[in-house]
N, C-alpha and C positions, 0 to 999 in steps of 0.2 A: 753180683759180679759174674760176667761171662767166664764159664772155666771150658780149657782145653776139653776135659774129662767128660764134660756135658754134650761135647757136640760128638764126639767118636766111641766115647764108651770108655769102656774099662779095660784095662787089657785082663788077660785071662791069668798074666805071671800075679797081677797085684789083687785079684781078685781068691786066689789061690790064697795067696802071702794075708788080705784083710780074712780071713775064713782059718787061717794058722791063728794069728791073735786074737779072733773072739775064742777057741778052739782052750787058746793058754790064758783066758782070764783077761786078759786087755783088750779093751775097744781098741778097735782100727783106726775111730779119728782121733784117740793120745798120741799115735803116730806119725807126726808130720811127713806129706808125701815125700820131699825128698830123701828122708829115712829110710821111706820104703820103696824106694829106686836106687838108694846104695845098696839097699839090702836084697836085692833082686840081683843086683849087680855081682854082688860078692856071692850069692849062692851060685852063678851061671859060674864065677872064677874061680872058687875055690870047692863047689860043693863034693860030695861024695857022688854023684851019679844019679839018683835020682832025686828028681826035682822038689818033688811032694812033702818026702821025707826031711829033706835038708831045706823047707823054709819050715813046717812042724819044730824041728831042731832049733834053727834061728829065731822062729818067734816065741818058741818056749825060753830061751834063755836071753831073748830082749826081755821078755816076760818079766823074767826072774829081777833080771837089773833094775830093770825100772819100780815095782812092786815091791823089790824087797824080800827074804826070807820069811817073816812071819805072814804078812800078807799073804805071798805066795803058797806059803804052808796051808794056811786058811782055807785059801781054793781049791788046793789038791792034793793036799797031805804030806806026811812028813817023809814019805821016802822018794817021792816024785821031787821036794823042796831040796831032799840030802843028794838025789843025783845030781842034779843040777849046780847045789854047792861045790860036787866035786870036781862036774865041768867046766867049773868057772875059774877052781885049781890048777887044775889041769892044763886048761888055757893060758892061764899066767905066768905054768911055768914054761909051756912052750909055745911062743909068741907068735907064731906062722899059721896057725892053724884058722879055719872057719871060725870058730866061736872065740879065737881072741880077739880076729876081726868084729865080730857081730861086739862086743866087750868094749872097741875101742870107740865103735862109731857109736851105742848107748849115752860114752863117758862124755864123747865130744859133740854129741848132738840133744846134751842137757837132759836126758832122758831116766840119766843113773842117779836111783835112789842114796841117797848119801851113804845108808849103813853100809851097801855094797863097792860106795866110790871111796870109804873109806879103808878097805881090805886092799885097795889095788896098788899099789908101790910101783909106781913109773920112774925109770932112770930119766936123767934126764942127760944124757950122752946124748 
């Protein structure tokens, strides 16, 4: 099948963002693109400043979601696993931030490991 991506290339943001997730343990194609164009999206909207950093950030803790704690431990150990548990805390209790985004779009784009979609307690106001 003819793809957009074959005739113009790659852009430089999603090739940065596929080099973040091999980086944290996941292949880039368990990523579906449009994943990784909300997720380029929300680091231009919500990031910290720079760019580098805050896809590293985001696809460490798609990482996290999708993988799972113990997996994720597996790959990079227990306290890189435990920060990441706490930023997924963190984020749940305050709902605006980057990584609750990165959290939500995981949950709703079938990506979140159950053990982790089962920690997540959604209102549903």
């Amino acid at each position: 099948m003819f793809r957009l991506f074959d005739l113009l290339g790659r852009s430089s943001a999603i090739r940065a963002l596929d080099d973040a997730f091999r980086a944290s343990g996941m292949h880039p194609l368990l990523v579906p693109e449009p994943v990784k164009l909300t997720l380029i999206q929300l680091v231009k909207k919500h990031g910290r400043g720079n760019q580098q950093t805050d896809f590293a950030q985001a696809a460490r803790l798609m990482a996290y979601c999708s993988l799972g704690h113990a997996q994720f431990m597996d790959q990079h150990g227990e306290s890189e696993a435990q920060s990441l548990d706490l930023s997924l805390e963190d984020a749940l209790d305050h709902g605006s931030s980057l990584d609750a985004k990165v959290i939500l779009l995981a949950l709703h784009s079938g990506l979140m490991s159950p053990e982790i979609a089962d920690r997540i307690d959604l209102d549903e106001d």
